[in-house]
N, C-alpha and C positions, 0 to 999 in steps of 0.2 A: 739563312739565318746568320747574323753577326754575333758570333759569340764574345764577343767585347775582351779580343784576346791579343791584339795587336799592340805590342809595343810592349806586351807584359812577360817579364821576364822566369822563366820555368828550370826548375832541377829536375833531370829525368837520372834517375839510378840505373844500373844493370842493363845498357840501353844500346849496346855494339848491336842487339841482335834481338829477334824475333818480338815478343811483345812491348818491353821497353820500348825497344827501336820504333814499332809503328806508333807508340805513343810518343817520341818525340818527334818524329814525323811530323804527326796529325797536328800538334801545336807550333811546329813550326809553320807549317801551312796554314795557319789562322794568324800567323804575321808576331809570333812569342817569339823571344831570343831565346835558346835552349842552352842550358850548360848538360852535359849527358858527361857518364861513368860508366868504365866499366874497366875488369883486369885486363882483357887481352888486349893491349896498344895496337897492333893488328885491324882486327875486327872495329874497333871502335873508330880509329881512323876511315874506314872504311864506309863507315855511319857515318859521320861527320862530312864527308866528301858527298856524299850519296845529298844530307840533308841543305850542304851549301848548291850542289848540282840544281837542285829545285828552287833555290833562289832562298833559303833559309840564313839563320844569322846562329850561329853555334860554336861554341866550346868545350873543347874535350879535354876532359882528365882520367889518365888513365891511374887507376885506382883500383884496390878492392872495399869496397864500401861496407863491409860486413866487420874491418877493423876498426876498433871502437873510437879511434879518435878521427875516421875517415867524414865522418856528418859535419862535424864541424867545418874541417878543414875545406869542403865541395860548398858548401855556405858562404864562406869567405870568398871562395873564389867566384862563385855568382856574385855578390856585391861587389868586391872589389871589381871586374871584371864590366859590368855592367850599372851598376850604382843602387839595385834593388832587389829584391824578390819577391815571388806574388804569387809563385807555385811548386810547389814540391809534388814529383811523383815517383813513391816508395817502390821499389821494385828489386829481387831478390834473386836466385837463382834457387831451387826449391832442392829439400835436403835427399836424400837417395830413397827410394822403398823399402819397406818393410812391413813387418806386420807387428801389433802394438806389446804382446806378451815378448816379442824377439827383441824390441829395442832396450841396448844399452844404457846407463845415464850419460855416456859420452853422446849415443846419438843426438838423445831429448837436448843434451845443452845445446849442442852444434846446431839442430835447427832452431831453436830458441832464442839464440846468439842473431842466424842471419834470417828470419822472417819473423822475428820481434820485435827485437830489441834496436835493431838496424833500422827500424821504418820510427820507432820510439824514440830515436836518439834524433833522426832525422828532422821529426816532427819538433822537439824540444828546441832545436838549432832555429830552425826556421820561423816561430812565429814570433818571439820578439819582431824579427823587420815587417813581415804583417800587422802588427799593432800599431808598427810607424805609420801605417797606411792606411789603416782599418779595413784592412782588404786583404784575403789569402783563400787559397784554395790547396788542398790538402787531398790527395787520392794516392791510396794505398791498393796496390796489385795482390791481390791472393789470389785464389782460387774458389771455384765452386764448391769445396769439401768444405767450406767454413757451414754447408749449410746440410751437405747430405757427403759425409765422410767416408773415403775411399779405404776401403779394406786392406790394402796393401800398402797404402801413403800416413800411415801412424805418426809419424815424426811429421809431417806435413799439416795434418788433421789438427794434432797440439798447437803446434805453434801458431797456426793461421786463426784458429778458433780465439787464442788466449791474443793477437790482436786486434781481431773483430772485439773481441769485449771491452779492450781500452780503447778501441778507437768510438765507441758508441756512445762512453763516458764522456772521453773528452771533444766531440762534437757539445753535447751539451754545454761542458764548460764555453766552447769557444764560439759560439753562432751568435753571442749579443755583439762582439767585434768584427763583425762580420766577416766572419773564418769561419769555412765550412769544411766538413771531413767527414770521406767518404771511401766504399771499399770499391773496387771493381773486379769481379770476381770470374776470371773467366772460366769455360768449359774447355775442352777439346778444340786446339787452334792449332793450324799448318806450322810449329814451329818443332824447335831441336829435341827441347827439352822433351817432348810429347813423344816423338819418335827414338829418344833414350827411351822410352819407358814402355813399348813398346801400344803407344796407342794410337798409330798413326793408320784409319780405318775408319771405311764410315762417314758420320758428317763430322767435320772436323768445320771453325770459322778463317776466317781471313783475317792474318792479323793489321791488318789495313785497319778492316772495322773494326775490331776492338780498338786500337788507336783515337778513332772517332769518338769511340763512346768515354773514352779517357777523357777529351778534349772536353768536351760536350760534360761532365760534371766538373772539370777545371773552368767552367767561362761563366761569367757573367749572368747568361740568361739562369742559369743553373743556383743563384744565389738563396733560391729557399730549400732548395734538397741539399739535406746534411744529416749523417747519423744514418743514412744508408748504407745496404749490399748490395749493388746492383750487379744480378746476373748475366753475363754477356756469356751462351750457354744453350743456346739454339735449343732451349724446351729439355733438354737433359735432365735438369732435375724434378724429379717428381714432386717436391710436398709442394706444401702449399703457405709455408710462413719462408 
């Protein structure tokens, strides 16, 4: 399948490493120029090398993107850099465990701050140049707690939940411009963050795939699905909405 991704220019956040990463991967391999973030200059280099080695076209800025003037500034430098943008994908680094009666109001704002407001600010920055085009794609990375919330991820549970509900809002506002926005929520995946937290065990996904399924609601074919969660979560979650 041609995901009508070639030549279309992508912001990937948080993206040195594990699921960013394979999502800037996957769009590079569908022939996107990527601009990719993240803090460790390190690591991120590292991606960037990794994504030009495969014949990719990429830009790195090393940044922490959870700084409130960081959206902007990773916006400009997609345009300026390349003369467009046609995809943003929100990606965070997820705030520590706890359990919900233990958290602080430092905790709540700090995740509230980088799996909020960070994907909110990102999204405000970027669809003006989608308007220019009439054409955007918008995927935001959470997790599967947005839909059946983990006991111990309370700061995670808030903030992921409280952007599933503005992002559902403004899917509606933006799908007659043809700007879609959507969640990709994954389960349990072979990456760092998972194995911090000690759930490295069991069926875990490849974040190769999740990358794919990134790609695959950022392209073209993908142009009437908007205002979803799509679970990437190998049957994990039980309910059923």
């Amino acid at each position: 399948m041609d995901l009508g991704l070639r030549d279309r220019v992508a912001l990937v956040t948080a993206a040195s490493k594990g699921l960013g990463r394979a999502s800037a991967e996957a769009l590079a391999a569908e022939g996107a120029k990527v601009v990719i973030c993240a803090r460790g200059a390190d690591a991120l280099e590292e991606a960037a090398a990794g994504i030009r080695a495969a014949g990719g076209e990429v830009t790195a800025v090393p940044v922490d993107v959870t700084q409130p003037e960081a959206p902007a500034s990773l916006v400009r430098t997609a345009v300026d850099t390349y003369g467009r943008l046609d995809v943003v994908v929100a990606n965070a680094g997820g705030p520590p465990p706890g359990r919900a009666l233990d958290l602080t109001d430092e905790a709540i704002e700090a995740a509230v701050q980088a799996n909020l407001l960070t994907s909110v600010r990102l999204v405000r920055e970027s669809v003006p140049h989608f308007r220019e085009r009439g054409w955007g794609r918008i995927c935001l990375i959470t997790s599967v707690t947005v839909r059946q919330p983990a006991r111990d991820l309370a700061a995670s549970n808030t903030a992921r939940t409280g952007l599933w509900a503005w992002a559902k809002t403004a899917a509606n506002d933006l799908f007659d411009e043809g700007i879609t926005v959507n969640l990709a929520c994954p389960g349990i995946h072979d990456t760092d963050r998972v194995r911090q937290l000690g759930h490295a065990a069991g069926r875990m996904g490849d974040p190769a795939d999740f990358g794919k399924a990134v790609a695959f609601l950022c392209s073209e074919p993908a142009r009437f699905v908007s205002g979803i969660a799509m679970g990437v979560d190998g049957a994990s979650v039980t309910g059923l909405l």
